[in-house]
C-alpha positions as CSV (number, residue, x, y, z in Angstrom):
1,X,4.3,-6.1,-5.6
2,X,5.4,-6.1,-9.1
3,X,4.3,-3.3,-11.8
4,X,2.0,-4.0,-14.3
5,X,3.0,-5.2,-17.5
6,X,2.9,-2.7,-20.2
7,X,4.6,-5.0,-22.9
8,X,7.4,-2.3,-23.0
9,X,10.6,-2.4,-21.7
10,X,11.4,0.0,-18.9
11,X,8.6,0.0,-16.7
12,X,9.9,2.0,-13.7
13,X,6.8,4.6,-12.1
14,X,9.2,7.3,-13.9
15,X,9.7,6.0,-17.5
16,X,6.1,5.4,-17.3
17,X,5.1,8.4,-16.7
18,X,7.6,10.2,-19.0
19,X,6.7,8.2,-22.0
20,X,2.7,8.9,-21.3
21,X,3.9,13.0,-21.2
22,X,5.8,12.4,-24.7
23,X,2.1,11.0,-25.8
24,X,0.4,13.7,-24.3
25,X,-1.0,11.9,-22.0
26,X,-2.5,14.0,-19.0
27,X,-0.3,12.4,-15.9
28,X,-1.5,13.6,-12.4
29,X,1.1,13.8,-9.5
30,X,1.9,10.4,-7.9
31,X,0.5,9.7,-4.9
32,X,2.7,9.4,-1.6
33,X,1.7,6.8,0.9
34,X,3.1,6.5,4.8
35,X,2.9,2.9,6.4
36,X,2.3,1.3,9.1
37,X,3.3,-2.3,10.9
38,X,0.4,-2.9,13.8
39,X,0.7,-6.1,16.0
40,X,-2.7,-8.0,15.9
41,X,-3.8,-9.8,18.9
42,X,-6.4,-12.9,17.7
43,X,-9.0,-11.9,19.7
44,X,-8.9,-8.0,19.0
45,X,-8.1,-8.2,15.2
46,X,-11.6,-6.6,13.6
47,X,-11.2,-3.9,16.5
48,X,-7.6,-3.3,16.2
49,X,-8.1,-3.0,12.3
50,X,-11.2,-1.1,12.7
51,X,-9.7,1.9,14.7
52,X,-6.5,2.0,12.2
53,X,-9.2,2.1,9.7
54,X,-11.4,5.3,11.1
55,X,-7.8,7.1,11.0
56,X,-7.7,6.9,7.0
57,X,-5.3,3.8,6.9
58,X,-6.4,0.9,4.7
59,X,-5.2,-2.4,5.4
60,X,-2.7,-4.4,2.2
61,X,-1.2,-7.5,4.6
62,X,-1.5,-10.1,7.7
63,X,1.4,-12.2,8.5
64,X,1.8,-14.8,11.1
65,X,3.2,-12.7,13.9
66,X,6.1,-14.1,16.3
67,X,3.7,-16.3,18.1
68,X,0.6,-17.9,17.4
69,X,-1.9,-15.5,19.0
70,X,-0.2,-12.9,17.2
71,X,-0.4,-11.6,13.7
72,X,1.4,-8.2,12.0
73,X,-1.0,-5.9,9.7
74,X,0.5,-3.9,7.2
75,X,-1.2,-0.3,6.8
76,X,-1.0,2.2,4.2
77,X,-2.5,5.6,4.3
78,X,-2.4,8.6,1.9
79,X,0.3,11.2,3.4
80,X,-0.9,14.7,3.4
C-alpha cells in the first residue's frame, strides 16, 4: 500500500511526522500492528473469518490460495 500523497517530497511515516512536530502539530505514537496469513477453506470462509475476527484481528486481503477450494486471508491486529 502506497502512502498518501502529501504534495511534498519525502513522505516516509518519519519525515512526516517530524515535519508535523516542526509545525507544532500534536503527533500521537504510531500504532504497531502484528499479522496474520490464515488459510481459508471455501466452505468455512465467514466462520473461519469470524472467529479471527472475535480475537481483535481485522481482515485487509483474500488471495487465491494454492488450489481452488482454497483461499489465504491476510489479518492485522493492534499489538499490545
Amino acid at each position: 500500500m502506497e502512502p498518501a500523497h502529501t504534495g511534498e517530497p519525502n513522505q516516509s511515516p518519519l519525515a512526516l511526522r517530524t515535519r508535523a512536530r516542526r509545525r507544532g502539530i500534536t503527533v500521537g505514537p504510531m500504532t504497531k500492528w502484528e499479522y496474520a496469513t490464515v488459510p481459508l477453506l471455501v466452505h468455512a470462509t465467514k466462520q473461519i473469518l469470524d472467529t479471527w475476527g472475535e480475537d481483535g484481528w481485522e481482515l485487509v486481503q483474500v488471495v487465491p490460495g494454492p488450489n481452488p477450494e482454497q483461499l489465504v486471508a491476510y489479518l492485522k491486529r493492534e499489538k499490545g
